[in-house]
N, C-alpha and C positions, 0 to 999 in steps of 0.2 A: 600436439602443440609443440612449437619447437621452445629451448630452454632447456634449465635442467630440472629434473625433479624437485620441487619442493618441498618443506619436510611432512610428514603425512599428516601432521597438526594441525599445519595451517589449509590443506586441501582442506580437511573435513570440518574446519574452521567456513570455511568459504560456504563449503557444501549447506552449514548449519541454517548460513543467516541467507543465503538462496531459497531453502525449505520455508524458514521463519518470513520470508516474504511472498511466499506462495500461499503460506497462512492465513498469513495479515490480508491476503486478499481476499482469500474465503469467507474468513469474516466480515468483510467488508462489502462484499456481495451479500451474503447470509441477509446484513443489515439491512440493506439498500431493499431489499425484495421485502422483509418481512415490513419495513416501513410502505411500501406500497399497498401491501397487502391491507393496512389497518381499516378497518369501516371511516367509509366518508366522513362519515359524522363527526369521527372521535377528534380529528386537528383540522386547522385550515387547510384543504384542498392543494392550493397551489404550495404553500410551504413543505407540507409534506410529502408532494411531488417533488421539487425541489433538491430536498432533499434525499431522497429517495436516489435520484438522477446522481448527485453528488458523488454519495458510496458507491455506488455501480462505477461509475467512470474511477474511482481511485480504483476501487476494486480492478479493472481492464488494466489502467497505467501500472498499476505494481508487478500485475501477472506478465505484461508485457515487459517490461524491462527487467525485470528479475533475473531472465536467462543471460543477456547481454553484460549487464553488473557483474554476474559472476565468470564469463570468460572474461572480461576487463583483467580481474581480480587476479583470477588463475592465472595470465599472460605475463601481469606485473610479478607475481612468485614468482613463478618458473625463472623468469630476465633479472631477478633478484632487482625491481626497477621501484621507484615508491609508486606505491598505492593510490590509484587513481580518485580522485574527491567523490565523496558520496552527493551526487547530483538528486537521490532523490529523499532526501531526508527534508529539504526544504518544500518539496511539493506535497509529501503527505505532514508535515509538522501545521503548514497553512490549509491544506485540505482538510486535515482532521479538526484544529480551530475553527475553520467554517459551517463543518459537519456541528459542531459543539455549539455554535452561534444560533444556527437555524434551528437546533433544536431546543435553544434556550425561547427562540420565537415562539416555539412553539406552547409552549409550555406555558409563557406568558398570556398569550392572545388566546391561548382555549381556556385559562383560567378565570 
């Protein structure tokens, strides 16, 4: 990468919240599956599907863009340039309310 060295705090700074979004995806798969997994019976069908679908796709959008976000990051140190906007804070803050919603359905309607 051209630039100069940044200082090694804010690499492994970068590095941190790259990992923590590789995480966050894990989990977020982990989710999506074990929600498919549940016996038919136990929630509505399609809501559970649904839902299921939801965390899987966040799960895919955070692992995918994770790597991108962090050369952003890395490019902006290095050029000592400001720090590009967190584009995806808004898509998992309303993804994960979604996730939160459908599972409120859920919870409602099997009750």
């Amino acid at each position: 990468m051209e630039g100069n060295e940044p200082d090694p705090r804010f690499t492994l700074a970068n590095e941190r919240t790259f990992l923590t979004w590789l995480s966050t995806s894990l989990a977020l798969c982990a989710g999506g599956v074990a929600m498919a997994a549940l016996p038919e019976n136990l929630f509505v069908p399609w809501v559970r599907t649904l839902l299921a679908v939801v965390l899987v796709a966040l799960a895919a959008f955070a692992a995918l863009l994770a790597y991108p976000r962090w050369r952003q990051v890395q490019r902006a140190l290095r050029r000592a340039e400001p720090l590009p906007p967190p584009r995806l804070a808004p898509i998992f803050g309303y993804g994960v309310a979604l996730v939160a919603l459908l599972a409120l359905v859920l919870i409602v309607v099997s009750a």
